[in-house]
VOKOL-396753 format. One record per residue (C-alpha): z, x, y; residue in three letters; residue number from 0. Coordinates in nm, 2 decimals. Example, Ala and Ser with C-alpha at 12.3 -4.5 7.8 and 13.67 -1.06 7.14 Angstrom:
<sites>
@z: 0.78 | x: 1.23 | y: -0.45 | gufi: ALA | tilum: 0 .
@z: 0.71 | x: 1.37 | y: -0.11 | gufi: SER | tilum: 1 .
</sites>
This chain:
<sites>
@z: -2.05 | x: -3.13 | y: -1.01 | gufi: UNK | tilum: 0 .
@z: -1.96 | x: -3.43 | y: -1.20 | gufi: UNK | tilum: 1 .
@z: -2.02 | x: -3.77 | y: -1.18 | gufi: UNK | tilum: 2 .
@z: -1.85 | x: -3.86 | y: -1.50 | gufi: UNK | tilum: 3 .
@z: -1.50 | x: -3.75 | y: -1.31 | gufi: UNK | tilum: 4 .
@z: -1.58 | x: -4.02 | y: -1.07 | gufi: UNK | tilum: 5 .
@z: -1.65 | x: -4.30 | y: -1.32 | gufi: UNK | tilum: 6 .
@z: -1.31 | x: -4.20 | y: -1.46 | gufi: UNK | tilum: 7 .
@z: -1.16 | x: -4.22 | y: -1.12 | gufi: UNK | tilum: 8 .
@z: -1.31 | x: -4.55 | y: -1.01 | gufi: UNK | tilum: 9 .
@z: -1.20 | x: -4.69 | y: -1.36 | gufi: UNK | tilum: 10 .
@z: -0.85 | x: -4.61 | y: -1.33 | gufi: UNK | tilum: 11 .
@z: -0.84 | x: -4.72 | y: -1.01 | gufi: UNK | tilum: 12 .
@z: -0.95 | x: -5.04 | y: -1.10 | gufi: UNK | tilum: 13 .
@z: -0.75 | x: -5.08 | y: -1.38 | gufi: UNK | tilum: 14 .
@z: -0.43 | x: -4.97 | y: -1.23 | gufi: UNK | tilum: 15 .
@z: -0.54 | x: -5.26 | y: -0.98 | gufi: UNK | tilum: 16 .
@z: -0.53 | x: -5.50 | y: -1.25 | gufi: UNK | tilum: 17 .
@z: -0.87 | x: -5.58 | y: -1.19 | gufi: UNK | tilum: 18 .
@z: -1.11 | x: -5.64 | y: -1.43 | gufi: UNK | tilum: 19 .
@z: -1.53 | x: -5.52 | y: -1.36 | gufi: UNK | tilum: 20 .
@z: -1.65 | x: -5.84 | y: -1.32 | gufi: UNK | tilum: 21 .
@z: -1.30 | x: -5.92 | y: -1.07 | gufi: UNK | tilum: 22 .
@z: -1.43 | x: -5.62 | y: -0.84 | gufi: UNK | tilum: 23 .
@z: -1.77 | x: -5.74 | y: -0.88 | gufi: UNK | tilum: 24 .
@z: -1.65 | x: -6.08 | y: -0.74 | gufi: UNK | tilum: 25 .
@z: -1.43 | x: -5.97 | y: -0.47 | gufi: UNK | tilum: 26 .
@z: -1.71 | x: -5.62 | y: -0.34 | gufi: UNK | tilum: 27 .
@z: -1.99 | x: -5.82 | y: -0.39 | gufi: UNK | tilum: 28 .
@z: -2.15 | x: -5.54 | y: -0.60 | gufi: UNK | tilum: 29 .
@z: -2.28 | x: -5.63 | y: -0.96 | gufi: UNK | tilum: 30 .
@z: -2.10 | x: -5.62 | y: -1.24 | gufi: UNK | tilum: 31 .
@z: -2.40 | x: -5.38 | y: -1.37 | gufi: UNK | tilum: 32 .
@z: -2.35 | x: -5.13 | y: -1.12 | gufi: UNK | tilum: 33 .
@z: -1.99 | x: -5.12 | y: -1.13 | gufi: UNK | tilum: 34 .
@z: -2.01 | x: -5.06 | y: -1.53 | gufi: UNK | tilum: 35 .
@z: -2.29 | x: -4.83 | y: -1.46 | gufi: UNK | tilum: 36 .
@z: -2.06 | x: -4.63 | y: -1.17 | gufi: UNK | tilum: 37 .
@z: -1.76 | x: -4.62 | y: -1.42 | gufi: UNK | tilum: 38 .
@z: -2.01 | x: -4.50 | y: -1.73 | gufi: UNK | tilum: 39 .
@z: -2.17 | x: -4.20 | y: -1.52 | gufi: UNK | tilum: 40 .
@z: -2.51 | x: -4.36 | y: -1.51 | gufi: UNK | tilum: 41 .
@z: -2.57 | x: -4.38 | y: -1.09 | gufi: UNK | tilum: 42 .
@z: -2.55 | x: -4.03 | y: -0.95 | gufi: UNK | tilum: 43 .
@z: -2.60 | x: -4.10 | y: -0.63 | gufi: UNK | tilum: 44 .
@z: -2.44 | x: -4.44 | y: -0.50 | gufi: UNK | tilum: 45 .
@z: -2.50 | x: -4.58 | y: -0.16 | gufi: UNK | tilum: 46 .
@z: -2.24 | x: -4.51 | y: 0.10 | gufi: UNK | tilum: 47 .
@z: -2.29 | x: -4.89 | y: 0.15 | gufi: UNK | tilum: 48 .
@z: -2.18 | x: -4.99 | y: -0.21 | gufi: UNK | tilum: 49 .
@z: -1.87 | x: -4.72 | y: -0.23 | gufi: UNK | tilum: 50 .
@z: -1.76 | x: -4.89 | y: 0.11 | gufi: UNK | tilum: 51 .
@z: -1.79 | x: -5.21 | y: -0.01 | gufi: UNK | tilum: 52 .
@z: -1.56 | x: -5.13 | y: -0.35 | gufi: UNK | tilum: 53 .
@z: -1.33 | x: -4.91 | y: -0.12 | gufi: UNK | tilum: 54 .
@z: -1.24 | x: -5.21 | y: 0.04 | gufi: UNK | tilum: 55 .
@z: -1.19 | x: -5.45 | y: -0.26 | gufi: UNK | tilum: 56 .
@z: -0.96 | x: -5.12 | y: -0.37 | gufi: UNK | tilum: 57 .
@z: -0.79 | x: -5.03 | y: -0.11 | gufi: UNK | tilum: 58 .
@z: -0.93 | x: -4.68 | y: -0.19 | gufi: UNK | tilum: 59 .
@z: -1.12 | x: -4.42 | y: -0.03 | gufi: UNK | tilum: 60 .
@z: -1.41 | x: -4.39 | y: -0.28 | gufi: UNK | tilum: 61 .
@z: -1.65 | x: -4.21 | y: -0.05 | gufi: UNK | tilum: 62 .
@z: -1.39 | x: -3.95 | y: 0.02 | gufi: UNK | tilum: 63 .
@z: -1.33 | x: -3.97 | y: -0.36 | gufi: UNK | tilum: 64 .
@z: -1.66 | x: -3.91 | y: -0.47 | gufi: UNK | tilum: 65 .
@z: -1.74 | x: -3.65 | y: -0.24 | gufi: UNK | tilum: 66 .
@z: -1.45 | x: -3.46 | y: -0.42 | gufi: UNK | tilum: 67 .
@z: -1.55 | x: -3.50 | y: -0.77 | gufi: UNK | tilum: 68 .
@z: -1.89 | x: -3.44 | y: -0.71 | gufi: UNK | tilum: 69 .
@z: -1.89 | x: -3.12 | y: -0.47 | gufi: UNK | tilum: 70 .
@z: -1.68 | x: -2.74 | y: -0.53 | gufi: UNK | tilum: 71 .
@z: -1.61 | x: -2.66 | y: -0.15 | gufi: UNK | tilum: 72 .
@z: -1.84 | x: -2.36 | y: -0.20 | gufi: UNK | tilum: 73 .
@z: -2.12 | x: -2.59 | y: -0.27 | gufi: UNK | tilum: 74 .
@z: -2.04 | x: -2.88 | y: 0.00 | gufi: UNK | tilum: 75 .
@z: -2.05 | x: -2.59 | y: 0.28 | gufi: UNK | tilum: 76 .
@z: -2.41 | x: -2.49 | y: 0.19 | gufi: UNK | tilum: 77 .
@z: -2.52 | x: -2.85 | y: 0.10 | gufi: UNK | tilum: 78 .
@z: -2.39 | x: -2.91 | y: 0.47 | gufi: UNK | tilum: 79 .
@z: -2.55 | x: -2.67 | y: 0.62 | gufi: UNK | tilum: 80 .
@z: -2.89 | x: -2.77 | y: 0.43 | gufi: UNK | tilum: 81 .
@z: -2.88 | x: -3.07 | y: 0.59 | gufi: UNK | tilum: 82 .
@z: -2.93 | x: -3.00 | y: 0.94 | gufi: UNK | tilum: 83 .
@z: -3.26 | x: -2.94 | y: 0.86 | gufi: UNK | tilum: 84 .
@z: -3.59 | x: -3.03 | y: 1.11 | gufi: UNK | tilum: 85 .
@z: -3.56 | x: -3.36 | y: 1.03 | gufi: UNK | tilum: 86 .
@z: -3.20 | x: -3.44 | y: 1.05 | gufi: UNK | tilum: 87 .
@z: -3.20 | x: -3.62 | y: 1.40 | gufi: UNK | tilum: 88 .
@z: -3.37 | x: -3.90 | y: 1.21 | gufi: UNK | tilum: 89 .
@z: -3.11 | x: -3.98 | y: 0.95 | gufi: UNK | tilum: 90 .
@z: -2.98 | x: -4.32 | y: 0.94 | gufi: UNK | tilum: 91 .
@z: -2.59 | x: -4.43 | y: 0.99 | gufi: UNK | tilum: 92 .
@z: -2.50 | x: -4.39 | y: 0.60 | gufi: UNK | tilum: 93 .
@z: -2.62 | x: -4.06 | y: 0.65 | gufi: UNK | tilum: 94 .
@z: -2.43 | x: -3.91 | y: 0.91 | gufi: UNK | tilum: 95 .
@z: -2.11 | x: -4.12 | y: 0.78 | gufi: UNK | tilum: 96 .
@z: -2.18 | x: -3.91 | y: 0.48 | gufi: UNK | tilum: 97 .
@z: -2.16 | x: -3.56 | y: 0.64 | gufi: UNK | tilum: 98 .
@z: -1.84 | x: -3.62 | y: 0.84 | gufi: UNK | tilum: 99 .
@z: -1.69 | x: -3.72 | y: 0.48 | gufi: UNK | tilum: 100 .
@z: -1.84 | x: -3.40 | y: 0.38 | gufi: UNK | tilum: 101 .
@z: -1.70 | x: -3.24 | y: 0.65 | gufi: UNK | tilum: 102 .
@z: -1.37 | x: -3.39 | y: 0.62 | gufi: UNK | tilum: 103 .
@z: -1.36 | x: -3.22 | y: 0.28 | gufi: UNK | tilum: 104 .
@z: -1.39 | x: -2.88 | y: 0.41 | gufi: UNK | tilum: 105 .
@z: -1.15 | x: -2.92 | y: 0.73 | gufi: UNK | tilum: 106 .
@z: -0.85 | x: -2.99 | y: 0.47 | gufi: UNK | tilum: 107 .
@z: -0.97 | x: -2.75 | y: 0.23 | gufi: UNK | tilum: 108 .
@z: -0.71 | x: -2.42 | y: 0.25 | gufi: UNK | tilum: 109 .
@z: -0.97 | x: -2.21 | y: 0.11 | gufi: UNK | tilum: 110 .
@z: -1.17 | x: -2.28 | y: 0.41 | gufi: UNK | tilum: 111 .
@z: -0.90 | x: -2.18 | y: 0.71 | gufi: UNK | tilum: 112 .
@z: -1.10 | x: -1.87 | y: 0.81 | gufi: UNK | tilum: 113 .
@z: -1.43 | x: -2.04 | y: 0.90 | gufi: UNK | tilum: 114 .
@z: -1.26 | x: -2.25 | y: 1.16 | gufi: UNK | tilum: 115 .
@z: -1.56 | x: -2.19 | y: 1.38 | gufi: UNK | tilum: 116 .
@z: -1.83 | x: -2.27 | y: 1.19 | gufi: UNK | tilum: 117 .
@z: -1.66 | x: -2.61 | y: 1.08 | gufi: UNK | tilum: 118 .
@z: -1.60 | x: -2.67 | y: 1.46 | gufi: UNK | tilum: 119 .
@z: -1.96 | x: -2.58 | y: 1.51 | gufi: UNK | tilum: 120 .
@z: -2.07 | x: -2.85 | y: 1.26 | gufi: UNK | tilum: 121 .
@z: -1.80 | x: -3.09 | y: 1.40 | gufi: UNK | tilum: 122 .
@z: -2.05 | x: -3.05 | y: 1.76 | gufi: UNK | tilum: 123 .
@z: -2.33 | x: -3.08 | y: 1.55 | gufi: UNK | tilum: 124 .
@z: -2.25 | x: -3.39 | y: 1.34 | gufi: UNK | tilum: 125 .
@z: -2.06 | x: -3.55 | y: 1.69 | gufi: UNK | tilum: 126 .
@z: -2.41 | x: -3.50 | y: 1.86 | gufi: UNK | tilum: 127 .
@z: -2.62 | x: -3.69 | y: 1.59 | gufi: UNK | tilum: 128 .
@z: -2.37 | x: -3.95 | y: 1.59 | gufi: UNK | tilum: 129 .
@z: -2.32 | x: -4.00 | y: 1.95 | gufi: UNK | tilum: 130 .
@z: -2.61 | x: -3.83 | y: 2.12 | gufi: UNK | tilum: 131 .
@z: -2.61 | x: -4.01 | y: 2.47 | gufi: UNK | tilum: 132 .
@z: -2.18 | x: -3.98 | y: 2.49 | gufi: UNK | tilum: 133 .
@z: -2.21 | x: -3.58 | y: 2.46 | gufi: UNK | tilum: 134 .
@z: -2.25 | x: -3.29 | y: 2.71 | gufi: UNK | tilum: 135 .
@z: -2.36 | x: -3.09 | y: 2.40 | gufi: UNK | tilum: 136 .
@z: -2.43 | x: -2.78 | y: 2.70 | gufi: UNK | tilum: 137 .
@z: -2.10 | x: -2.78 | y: 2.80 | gufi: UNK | tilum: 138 .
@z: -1.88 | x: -2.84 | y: 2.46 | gufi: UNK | tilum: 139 .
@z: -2.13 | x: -2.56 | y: 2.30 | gufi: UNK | tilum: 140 .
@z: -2.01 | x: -2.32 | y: 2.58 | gufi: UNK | tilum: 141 .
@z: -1.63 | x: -2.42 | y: 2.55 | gufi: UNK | tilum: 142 .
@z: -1.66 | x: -2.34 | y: 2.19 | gufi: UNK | tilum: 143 .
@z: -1.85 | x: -2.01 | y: 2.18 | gufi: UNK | tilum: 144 .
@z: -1.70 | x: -1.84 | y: 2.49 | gufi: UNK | tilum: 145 .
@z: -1.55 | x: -1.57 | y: 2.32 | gufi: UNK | tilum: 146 .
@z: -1.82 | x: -1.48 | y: 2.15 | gufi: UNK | tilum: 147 .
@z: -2.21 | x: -1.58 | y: 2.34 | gufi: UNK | tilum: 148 .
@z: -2.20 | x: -1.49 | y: 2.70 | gufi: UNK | tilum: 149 .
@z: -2.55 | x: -1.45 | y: 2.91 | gufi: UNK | tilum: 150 .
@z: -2.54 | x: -1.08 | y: 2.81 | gufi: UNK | tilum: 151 .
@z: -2.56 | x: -1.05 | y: 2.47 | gufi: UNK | tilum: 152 .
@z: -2.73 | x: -1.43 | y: 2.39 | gufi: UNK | tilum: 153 .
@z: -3.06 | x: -1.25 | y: 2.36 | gufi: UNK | tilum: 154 .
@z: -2.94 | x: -0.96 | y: 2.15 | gufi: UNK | tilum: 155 .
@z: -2.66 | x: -1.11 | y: 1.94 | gufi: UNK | tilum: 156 .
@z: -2.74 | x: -1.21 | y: 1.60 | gufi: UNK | tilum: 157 .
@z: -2.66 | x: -1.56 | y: 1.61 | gufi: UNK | tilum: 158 .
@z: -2.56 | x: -1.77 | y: 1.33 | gufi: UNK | tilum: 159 .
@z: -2.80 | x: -2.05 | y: 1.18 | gufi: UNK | tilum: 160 .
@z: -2.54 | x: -2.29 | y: 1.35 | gufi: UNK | tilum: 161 .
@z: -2.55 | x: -2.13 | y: 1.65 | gufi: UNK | tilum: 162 .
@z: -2.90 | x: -2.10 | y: 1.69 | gufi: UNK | tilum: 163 .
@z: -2.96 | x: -2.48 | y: 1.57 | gufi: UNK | tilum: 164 .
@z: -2.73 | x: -2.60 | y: 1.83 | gufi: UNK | tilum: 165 .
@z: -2.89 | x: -2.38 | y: 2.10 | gufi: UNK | tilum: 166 .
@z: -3.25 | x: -2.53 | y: 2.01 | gufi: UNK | tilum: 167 .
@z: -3.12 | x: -2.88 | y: 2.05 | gufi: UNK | tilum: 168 .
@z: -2.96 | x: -2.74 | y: 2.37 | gufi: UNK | tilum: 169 .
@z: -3.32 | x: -2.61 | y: 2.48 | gufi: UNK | tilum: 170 .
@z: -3.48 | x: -2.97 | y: 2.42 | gufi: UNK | tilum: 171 .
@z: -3.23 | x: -3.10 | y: 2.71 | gufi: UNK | tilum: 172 .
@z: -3.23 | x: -2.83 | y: 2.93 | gufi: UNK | tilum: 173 .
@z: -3.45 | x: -2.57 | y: 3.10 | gufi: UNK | tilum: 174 .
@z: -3.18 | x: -2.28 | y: 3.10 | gufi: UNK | tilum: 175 .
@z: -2.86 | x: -2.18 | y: 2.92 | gufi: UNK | tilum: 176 .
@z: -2.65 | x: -1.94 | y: 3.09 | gufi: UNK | tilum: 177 .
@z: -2.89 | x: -1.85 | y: 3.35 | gufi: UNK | tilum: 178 .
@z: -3.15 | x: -1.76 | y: 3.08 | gufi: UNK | tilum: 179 .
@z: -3.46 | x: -1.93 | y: 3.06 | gufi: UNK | tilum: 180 .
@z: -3.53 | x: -2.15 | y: 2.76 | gufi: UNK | tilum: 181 .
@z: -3.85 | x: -2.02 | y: 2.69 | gufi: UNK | tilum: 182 .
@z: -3.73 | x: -1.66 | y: 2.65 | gufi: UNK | tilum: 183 .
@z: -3.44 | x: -1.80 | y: 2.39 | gufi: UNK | tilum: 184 .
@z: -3.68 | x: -2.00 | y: 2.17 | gufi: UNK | tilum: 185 .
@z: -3.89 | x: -1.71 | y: 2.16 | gufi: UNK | tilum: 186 .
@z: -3.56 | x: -1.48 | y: 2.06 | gufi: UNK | tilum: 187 .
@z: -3.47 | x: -1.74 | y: 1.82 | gufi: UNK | tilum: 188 .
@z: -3.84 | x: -1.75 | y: 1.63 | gufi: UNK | tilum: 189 .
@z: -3.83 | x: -1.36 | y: 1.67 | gufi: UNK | tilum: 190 .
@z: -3.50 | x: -1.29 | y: 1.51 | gufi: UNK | tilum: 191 .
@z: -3.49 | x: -1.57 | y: 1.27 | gufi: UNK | tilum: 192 .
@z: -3.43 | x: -1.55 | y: 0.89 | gufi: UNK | tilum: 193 .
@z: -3.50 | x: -1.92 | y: 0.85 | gufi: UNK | tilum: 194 .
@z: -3.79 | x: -2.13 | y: 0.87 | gufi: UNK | tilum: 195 .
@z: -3.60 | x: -2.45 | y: 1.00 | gufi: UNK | tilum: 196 .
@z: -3.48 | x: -2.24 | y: 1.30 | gufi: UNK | tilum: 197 .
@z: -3.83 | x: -2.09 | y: 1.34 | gufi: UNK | tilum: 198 .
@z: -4.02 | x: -2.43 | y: 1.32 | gufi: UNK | tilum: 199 .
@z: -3.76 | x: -2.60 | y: 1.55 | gufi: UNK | tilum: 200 .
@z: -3.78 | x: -2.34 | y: 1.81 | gufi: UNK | tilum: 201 .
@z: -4.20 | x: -2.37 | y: 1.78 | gufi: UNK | tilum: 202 .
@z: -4.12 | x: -2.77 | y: 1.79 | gufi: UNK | tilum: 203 .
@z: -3.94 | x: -2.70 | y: 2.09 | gufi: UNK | tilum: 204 .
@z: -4.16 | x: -2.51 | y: 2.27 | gufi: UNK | tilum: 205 .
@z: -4.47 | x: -2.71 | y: 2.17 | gufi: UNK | tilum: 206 .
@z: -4.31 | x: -3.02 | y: 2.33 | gufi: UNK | tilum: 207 .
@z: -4.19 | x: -2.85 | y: 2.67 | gufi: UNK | tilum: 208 .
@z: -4.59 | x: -2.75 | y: 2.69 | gufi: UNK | tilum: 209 .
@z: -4.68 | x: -3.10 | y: 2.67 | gufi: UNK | tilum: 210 .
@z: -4.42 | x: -3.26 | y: 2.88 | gufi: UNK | tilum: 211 .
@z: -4.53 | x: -3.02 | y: 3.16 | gufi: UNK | tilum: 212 .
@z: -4.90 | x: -3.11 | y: 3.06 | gufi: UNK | tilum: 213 .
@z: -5.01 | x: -2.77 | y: 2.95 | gufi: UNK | tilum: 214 .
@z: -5.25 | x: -2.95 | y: 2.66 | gufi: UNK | tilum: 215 .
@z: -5.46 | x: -2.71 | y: 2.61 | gufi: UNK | tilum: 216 .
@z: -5.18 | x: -2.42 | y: 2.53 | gufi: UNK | tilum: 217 .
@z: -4.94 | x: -2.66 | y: 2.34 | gufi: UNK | tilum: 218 .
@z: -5.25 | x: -2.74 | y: 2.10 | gufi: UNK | tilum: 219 .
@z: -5.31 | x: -2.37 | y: 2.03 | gufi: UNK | tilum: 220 .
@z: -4.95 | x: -2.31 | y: 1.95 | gufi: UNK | tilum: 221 .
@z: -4.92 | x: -2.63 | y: 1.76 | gufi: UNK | tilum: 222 .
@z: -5.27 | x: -2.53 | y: 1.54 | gufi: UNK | tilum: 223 .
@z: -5.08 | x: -2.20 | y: 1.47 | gufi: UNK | tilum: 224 .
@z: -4.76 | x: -2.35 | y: 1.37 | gufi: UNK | tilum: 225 .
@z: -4.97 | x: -2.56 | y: 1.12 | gufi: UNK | tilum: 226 .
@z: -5.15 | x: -2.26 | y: 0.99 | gufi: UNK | tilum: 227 .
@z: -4.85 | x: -2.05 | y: 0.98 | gufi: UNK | tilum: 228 .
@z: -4.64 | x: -2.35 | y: 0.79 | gufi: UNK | tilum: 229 .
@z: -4.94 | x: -2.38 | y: 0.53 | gufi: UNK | tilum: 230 .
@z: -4.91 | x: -2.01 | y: 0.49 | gufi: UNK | tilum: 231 .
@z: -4.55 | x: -2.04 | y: 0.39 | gufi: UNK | tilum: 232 .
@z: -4.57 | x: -2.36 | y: 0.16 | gufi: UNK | tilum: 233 .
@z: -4.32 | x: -2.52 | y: 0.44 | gufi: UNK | tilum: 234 .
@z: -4.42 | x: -2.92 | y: 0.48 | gufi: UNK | tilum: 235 .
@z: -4.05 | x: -3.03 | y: 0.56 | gufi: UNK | tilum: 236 .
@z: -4.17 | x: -3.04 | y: 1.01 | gufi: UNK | tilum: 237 .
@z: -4.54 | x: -3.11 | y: 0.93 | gufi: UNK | tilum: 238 .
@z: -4.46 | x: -3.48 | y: 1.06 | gufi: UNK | tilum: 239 .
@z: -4.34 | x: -3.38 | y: 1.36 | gufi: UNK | tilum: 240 .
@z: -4.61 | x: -3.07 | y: 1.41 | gufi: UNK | tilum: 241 .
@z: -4.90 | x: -3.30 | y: 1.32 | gufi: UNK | tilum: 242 .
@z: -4.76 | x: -3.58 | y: 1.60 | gufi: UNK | tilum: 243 .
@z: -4.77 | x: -3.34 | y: 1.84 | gufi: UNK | tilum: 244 .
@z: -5.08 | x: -3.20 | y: 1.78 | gufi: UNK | tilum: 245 .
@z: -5.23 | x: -3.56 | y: 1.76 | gufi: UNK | tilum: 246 .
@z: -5.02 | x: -3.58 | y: 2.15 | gufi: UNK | tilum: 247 .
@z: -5.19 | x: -3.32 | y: 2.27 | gufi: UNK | tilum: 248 .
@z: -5.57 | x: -3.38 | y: 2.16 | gufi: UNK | tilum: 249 .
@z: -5.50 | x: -3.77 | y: 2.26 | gufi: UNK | tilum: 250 .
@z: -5.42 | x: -3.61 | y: 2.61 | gufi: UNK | tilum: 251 .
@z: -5.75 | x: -3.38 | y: 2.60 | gufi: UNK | tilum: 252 .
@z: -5.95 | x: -3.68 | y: 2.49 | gufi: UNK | tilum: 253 .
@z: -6.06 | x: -3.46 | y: 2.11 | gufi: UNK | tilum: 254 .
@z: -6.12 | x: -3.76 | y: 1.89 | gufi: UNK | tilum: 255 .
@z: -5.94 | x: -3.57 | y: 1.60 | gufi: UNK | tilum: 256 .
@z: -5.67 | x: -3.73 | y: 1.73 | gufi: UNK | tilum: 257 .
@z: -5.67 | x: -4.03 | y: 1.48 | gufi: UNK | tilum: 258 .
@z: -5.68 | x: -3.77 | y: 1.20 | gufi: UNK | tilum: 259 .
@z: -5.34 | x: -3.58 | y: 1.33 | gufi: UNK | tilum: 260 .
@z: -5.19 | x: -3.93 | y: 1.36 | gufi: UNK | tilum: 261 .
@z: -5.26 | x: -3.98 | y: 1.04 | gufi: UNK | tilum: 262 .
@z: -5.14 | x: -3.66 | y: 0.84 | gufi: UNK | tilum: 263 .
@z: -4.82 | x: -3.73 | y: 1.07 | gufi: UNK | tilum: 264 .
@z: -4.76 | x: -4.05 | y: 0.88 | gufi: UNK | tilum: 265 .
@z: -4.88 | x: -3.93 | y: 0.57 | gufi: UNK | tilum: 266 .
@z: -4.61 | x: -3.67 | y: 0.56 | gufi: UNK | tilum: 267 .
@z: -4.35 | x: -3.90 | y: 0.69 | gufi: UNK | tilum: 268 .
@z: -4.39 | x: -4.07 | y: 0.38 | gufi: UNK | tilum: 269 .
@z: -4.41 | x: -3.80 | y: 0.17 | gufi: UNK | tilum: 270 .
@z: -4.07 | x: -3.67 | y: 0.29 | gufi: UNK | tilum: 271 .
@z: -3.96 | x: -4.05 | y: 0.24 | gufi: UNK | tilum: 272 .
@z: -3.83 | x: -4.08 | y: 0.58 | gufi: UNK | tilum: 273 .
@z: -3.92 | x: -4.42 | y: 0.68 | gufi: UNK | tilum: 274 .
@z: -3.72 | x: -4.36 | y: 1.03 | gufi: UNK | tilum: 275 .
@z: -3.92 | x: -4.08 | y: 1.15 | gufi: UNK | tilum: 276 .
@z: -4.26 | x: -4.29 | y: 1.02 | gufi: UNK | tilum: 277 .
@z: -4.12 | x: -4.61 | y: 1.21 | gufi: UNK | tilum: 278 .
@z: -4.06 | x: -4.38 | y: 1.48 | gufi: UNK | tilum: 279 .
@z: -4.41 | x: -4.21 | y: 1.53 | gufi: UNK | tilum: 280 .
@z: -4.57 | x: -4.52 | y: 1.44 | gufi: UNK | tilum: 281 .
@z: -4.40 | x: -4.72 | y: 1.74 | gufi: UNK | tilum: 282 .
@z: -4.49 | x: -4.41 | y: 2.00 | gufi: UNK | tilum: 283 .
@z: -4.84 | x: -4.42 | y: 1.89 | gufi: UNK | tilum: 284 .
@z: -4.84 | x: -4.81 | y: 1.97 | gufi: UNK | tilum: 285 .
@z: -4.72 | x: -4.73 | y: 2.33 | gufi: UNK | tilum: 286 .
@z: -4.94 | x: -4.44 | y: 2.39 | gufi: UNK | tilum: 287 .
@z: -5.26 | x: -4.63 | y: 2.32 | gufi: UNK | tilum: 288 .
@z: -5.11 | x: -4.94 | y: 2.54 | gufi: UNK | tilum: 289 .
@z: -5.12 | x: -4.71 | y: 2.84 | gufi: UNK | tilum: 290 .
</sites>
């Protein structure tokens, strides 16, 4: 990784533009500062907004550039992966516009012509966080995986974290896949799973269908063992979203530790510093007590 390699870019670029640093300051609208700070090595991580804006003073793709100075492929794949983490439905625009670029990356790179698959599987995945409503993620999931998931071996294949994450957010629209229930592959999921993002996804999952069909008492037992189980483990990355829906389900059994789950869901909203997600829970809490 090196950020220095981009602040040489950017600099010949500029210069080969005849521009000067405060010219591109004047024309992107980003200060002088930052551009002699981009160009020196001293921001390591600039906003997608600010590259954007200096891309189109240049004429030059500087996301696409930076991505490629920064990142080895080796280490953009796993950083891509990492990122579909619990929380990922909550990212913002600049976010998601990132990972395509990241993704981008890969698609062209030769080195990476035998993992056609999982690329496409991240293409779904990205395409559904940017488009969510315009998606029939059921039926492009199946088109893409018919050779290899079929309804008799989804239960005993050993599925890849990809697969898996896309089949959870499959099982949050759906009550079946292929005939099979999505109880029994949540449950496979959290059985067979290496990964605590899959295994606290699939709980998420499972938790929520409870409450939607207003099985409280159940969905706050599960929930309280999820919590337990994540303290065990040192894991805080879904406590925000565990500790909402435990604060759902003892608001729905009247427990007046409800207030307190509400709160440790905000709590760790802001210590993941995902304002989204706090916004989020914050304006769901509003409506629940309105009702």
């Amino acid at each position: 990784m090196s950020i220095y390699k981009f602040g040489n870019d950017l600099t010949k670029i500029r210069e080969n533009k005849k521009l000067s640093q405060e010219d591109l300051a004047r024309l992107s609208g980003v200060n002088r500062r930052s551009v002699l700070r981009l160009e020196n090595g001293l921001i390591k991580e600039p906003t997608i907004d600010t590259l954007l804006k200096l891309s189109a003073s240049l004429e030059f793709d500087l996301v696409d550039l930076y991505i490629k100075d920064i990142y080895e492929s080796h280490y953009l794949y796993r950083d891509l992966i990492s990122s579909f983490d619990i929380l990922c439905g909550f990212k913002s625009r600049e976010e998601i516009l990132l990972l395509e670029k990241k993704l981008e990356i890969l698609e062209k790179d030769p080195n990476f012509k035998g993992k056609d698959y999982e690329l496409a599987l991240m293409r779904l995945f990205i395409k559904n966080l940017k488009t969510p409503i315009f998606i029939s993620l059921k039926e492009e999931f199946e088109d893409l995986t018919s050779t290899r998931l079929n309804k008799n071996n989804l239960l005993t294949k050993d599925l890849s974290f990809l697969e898996a994450r896309l089949l959870i957010n499959i099982c949050n629209e759906k009550y079946e896949y292929k005939n099979i229930a999505r109880d029994d592959i949540l449950k496979t999921i959290i059985f067979k799973a290496d990964s605590y993002t899959l295994n606290y996804l699939s709980y998420n999952s499972l938790i929520n269908n409870m409450y939607v069909n207003k099985e409280f008492k159940d969905a706050l037992c599960l929930v309280d063992k999820t919590i337990d189980q994540a303290k065990i483990n040192k894991y805080i990355d879904g406590n925000s979203l565990l500790y909402y829906l435990q604060f759902l389900c003892r608001y729905a059994l009247g427990d007046e530790r409800f207030i307190q789950s509400l709160d440790y869901a905000l709590l760790f909203s802001e210590y993941m510093g995902n304002n989204r997600i706090k916004e989020v829970i914050e304006e769901k809490a509003k409506n629940i007590f309105k009702k």
